[in-house]
N, C-alpha and C positions, 0 to 999 in steps of 0.2 A: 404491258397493259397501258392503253393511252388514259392519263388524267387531263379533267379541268380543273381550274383553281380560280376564284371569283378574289380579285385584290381586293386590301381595303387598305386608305390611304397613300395610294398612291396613281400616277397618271396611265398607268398599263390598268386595264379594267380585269384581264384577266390571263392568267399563265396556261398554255397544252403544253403538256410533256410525254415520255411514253418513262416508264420503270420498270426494268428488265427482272428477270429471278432473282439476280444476284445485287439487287437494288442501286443499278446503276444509273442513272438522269440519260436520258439519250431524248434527240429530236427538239431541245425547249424551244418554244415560241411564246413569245410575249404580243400580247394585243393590245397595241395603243403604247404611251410609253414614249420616252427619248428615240428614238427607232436607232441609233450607233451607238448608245449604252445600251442597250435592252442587247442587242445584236451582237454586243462583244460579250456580256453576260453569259448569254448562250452560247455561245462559240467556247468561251475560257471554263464554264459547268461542265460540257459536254464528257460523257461517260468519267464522272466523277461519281464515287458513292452518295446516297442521301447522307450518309455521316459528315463525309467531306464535304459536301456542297452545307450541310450544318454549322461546322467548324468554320468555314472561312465566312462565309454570306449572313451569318444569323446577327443580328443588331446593328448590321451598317444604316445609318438613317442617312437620308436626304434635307440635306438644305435644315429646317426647323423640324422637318416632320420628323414623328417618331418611330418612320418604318422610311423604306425605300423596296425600289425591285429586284435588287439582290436576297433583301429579309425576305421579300414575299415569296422571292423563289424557296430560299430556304423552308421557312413555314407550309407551303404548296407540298415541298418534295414528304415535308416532316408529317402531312396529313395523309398522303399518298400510303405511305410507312403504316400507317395506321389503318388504314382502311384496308391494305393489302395485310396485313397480318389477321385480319377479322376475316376477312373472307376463306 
């Protein structure tokens, strides 16, 4: 199933991804964003678990900020999780 994910605090406005059954990250794209960080991001997540993609990307910040777009991804994939288990 394809997600959106609307950032907060960071220069990517917002995350598409797709999460397969077996809650794998596949397809991410970041919109707006470093575009060769955002694009190696995706490239190196690619068909990583939402666990995995947890594990490594969850609290990395940027610069001062208190998030970055690897966090967002993580957070993104982590609501994805959620909403897919509700459904």
């Amino acid at each position: 199933m394809q997600y959106r994910y609307k950032t907060r605090g960071t220069c990517a406005q917002e995350i598409l991804f797709e999460l397969d059954d077996d809650r794998r990250v596949h397809n991410i794209q970041f919109v707006g964003g470093c575009n060769g960080n955002t694009k190696g991001v995706a490239v190196l997540a690619e068909g990583l678990t939402a666990d995995e993609i947890e594990e490594k990307l969850s609290g990395i910040r940027c610069g001062f900020k208190s998030t970055s777009c690897p966090d967002q991804l993580a957070l993104a994939v982590q609501a994805a999780v959620r909403q897919a288990t509700e459904a």
